[in-house]
N, C-alpha and C positions, 0 to 999 in steps of 0.2 A: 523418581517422579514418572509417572502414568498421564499421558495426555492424548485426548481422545481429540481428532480436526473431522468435524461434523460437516459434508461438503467439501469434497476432495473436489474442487474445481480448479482452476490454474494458481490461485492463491492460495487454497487448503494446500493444494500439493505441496505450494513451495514451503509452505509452517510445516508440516510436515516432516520436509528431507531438512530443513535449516532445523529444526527442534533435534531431530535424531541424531545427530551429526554431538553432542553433546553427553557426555559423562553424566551430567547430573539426570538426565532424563534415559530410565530404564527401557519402556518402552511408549510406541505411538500409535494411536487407532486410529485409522483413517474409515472412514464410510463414504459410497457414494453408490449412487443407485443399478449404475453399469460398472461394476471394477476392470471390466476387461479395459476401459481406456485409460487407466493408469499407466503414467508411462514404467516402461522395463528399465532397470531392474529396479526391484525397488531396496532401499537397507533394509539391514538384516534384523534391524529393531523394529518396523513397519508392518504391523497387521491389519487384517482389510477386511472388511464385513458390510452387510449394506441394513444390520440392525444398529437404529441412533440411541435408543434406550439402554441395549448391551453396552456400547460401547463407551454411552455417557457415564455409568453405572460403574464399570472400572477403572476409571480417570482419576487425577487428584485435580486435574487442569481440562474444562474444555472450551472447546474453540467453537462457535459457531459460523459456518463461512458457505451457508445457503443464500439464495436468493430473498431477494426481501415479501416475493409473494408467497414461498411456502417457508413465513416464520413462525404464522401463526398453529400448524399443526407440529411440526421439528419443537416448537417451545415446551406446548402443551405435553408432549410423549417424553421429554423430559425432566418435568417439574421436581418429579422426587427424587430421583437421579443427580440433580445440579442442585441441592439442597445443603450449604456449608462448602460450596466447593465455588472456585473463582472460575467463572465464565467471562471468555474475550467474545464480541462481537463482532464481526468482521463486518456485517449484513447494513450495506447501504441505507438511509429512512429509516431506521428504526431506530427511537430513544431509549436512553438507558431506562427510561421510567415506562416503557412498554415491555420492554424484556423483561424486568423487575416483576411489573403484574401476572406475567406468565409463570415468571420462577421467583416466587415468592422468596423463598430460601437462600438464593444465590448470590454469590460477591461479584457485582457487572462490570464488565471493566469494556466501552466501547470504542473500539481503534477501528482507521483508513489508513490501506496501505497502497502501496501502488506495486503492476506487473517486475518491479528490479528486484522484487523480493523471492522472484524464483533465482537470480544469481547473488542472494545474499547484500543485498545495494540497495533494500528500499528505505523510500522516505516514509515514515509511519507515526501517524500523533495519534494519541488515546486521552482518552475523559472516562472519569474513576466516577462508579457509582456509590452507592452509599452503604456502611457497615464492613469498608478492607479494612484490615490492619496492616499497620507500615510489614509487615509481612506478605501480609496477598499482595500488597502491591510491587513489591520488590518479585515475587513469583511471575506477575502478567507481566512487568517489564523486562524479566529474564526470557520469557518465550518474546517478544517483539522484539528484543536485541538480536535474535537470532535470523531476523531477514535482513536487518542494516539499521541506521540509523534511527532516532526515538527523538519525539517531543511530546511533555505532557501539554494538553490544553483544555480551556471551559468547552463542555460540550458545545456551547450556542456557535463556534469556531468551526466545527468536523464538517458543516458543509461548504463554508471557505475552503477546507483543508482536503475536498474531497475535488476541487473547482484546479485548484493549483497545482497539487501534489500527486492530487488518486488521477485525473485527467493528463499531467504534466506531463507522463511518456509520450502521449499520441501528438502532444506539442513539440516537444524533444525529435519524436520521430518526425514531422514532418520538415522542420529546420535542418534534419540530417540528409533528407532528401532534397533540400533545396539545394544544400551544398554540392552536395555529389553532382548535382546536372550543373548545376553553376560549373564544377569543377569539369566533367564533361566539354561545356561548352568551348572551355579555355583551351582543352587537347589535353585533358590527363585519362589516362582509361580508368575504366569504375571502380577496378578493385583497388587503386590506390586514393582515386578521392574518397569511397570510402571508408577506407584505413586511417586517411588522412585526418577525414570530418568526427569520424568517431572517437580518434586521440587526441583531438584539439578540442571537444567537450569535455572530455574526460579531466584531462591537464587541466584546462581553464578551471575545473570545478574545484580540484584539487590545490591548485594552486591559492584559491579562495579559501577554501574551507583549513589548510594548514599552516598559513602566514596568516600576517595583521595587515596585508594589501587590501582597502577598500577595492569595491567596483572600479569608481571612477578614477583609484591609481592606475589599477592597470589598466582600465580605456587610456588614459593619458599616458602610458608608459612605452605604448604598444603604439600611439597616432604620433606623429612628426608630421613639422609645418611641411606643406606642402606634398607628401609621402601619399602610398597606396593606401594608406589603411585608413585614412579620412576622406580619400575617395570614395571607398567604400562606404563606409560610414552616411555619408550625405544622402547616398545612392538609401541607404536604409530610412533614414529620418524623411527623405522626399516621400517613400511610400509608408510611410507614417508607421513603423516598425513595430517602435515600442507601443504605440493606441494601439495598436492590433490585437498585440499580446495582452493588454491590460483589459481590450474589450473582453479579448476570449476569455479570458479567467470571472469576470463579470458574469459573462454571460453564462458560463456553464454553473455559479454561483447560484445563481437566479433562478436554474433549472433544477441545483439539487435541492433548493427550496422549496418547489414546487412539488417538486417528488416527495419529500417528507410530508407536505402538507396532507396532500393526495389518500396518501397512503393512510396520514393519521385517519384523515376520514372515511374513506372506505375500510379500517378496521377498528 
């Protein structure tokens, strides 16, 4: 398999080096308009060119992972190119049924993924456009497995899923920095709070996602009457913790709505 990632940007790169990294894929085309910022070194399956029509043209798979303002000419310089062949869209605001109309020809397949997919860790949902066969689609979820984790869902979902999951690092990161200066405060020096903060998200997640422990088992397994950890706890619900997070995810919702709308209109 030949797969050409149109938009070598921090996302392209990481589909990229996670696609190359596999047996079943021969080789990968990356394109990006400056290559000298690719990072060094690159594998030995990775070639680099900054034409999108060459490189869509020798693909059996491509990726689109441009910005959502230059989709409209990257589609067009495509069209016959991505003709019979499965196209993932990486590209924020834009509907399957707008890349459709540019690549007539083309199997859509529209996924959100988030920055853990340069260390093979992301969280990534896709929504399947029209005319795969249980084959293509088994193709576009064999490259998405390769940055982490996969959920299919109804496109009307990707900008939920773009609010919680594509956003959720910068929320991730900044809980890891509270910690650390919390941890600071208490007298730990930084490099162990955080060592500390970033293996006790880690475990926590893990520990979720590979036993049958609901949430609220482990809040309640973890709190004792009277104990630190519902100290803690109060201290969080007093500044309204959990509203916080559910605003934010709201609110950045509401934005990437706006964004799709936006855009629908202005093109």
């Amino acid at each position: 398999m030949i797969i050409a990632v149109l938009g070598a940007g921090r996302i392209g790169e990481a589909v990229a080096r996670g696609t190359a990294k596999s047996d079943r894929v021969s080789k990968v085309i990356v394109t990006k308009r400056n290559l000298t910022t690719l990072r060094r070194p690159l594998p030995r399956k990775i070639s680099k060119t900054t034409d999108n029509t060459e490189a869509a043209g020798m693909a059996d798979v491509i990726i689109v992972a441009v910005k959502a303002g230059d989709a409209k000419d990257l589609l067009d310089s495509i069209s016959a190119q991505a003709s019979g062949k499965v196209v993932i869209s990486f590209m924020a605001a834009i509907s399957i049924s707008r890349i459709q109309s540019h690549l007539p020809g083309a199997k859509v397949v529209r996924a959100m993924t988030n920055m853990a997919a340069i260390v093979g860790e992301a969280a990534t949902a896709y929504s399947v456009g029209t005319g795969l066969s249980d084959a293509d689609e088994e193709q576009a979820e064999f490259v998405l497995r390769r940055l982490g984790g996969v959920v299919e869902v109804p496109e009307s979902q990707l900008d939920a899923v773009t609010a919680l999951s594509g956003s959720g690092p910068a929320y991730i990161a900044i809980l890891i920095d509270a910690l650390v200066t919390a941890g600071l405060k208490v007298g730990l020096p930084r490099e162990t709070a955080f060592k500390l903060a970033t293996q006790t998200l880690v475990g926590t997640a893990e520990l979720l996602r590979k036993t049958d422990m609901s949430i609220s088992e482990l809040r309640d397994a973890v709190t004792t009457p009277a104990g630190t950890t519902i100290a803690g706890i109060y201290e969080l619900e007093k500044g309204s913790f959990r509203t916080s997070v559910i605003n934010a995810v709201e609110a950045a919702t509401i934005a990437a709505e706006k964004v799709a709308k936006k855009f629908g209109a202005d093109h």
